[in-house]
N, C-alpha and C positions, 0 to 999 in steps of 0.2 A: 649266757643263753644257750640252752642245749637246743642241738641241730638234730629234728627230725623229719628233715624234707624228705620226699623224693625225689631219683637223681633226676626227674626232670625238671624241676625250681633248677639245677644248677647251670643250665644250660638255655640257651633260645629256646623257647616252642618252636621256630621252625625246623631246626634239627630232629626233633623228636616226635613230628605230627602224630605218628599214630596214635600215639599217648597222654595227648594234651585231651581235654576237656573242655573245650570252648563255650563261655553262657555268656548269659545278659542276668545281673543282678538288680531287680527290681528294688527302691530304697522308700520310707515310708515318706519323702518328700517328694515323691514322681521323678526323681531323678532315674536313669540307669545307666549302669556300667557295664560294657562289653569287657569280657577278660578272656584272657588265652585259655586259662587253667585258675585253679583255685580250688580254696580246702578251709574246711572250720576246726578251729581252735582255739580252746579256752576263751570261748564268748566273743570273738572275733571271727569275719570272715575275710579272708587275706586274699588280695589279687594279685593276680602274677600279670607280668607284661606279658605283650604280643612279641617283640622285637628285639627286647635284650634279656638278660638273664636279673633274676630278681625280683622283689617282693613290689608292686605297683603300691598298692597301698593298703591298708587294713581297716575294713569297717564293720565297728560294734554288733553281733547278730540282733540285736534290737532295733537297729534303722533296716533291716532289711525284711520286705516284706514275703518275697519268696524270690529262686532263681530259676531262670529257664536254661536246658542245654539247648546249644545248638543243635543242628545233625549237619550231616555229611552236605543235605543239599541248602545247606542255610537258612531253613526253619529255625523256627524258634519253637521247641518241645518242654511245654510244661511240665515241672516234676514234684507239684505240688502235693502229690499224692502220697507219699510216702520219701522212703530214702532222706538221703544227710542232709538233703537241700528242704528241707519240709518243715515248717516248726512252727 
């Protein structure tokens, strides 16, 4: 498996706050996933934990409806509009 993280998958998110990405991943079952950080690839969107270092879990970009970031004051900012999270 070739490894093209960023160095922050390699470490906690909270070591590297500024740089995480914090969302809530909306799923087409009404489920949602809070993640630290996260990224799509090859028909997958993969979650990273909050607390340790590591892949949470990976789910199909087809069970996913859309993702919201968070912001700074703990909203939730949809970014349905365009960008990687859009589809």
């Amino acid at each position: 498996m070739q490894h093209t993280q960023r160095k922050l998958k390699n470490r906690p998110t909270s070591d590297v706050r500024d740089d995480a990405k914090p969302v809530v991943i909306h799923l087409v079952n009404d489920d949602t996933i809070h993640a630290a950080d996260h990224e799509t690839r090859n028909g997958w969107v993969i979650v990273y934990r909050f607390t340790t270092t590591g892949i949470d879990k990976k789910v199909p970009r087809e069970s996913v409806l859309f993702i919201d970031r968070v912001n700074d004051d703990g909203d939730d900012e949809p970014s349905r509009n365009g960008g990687e999270d859009s589809w």
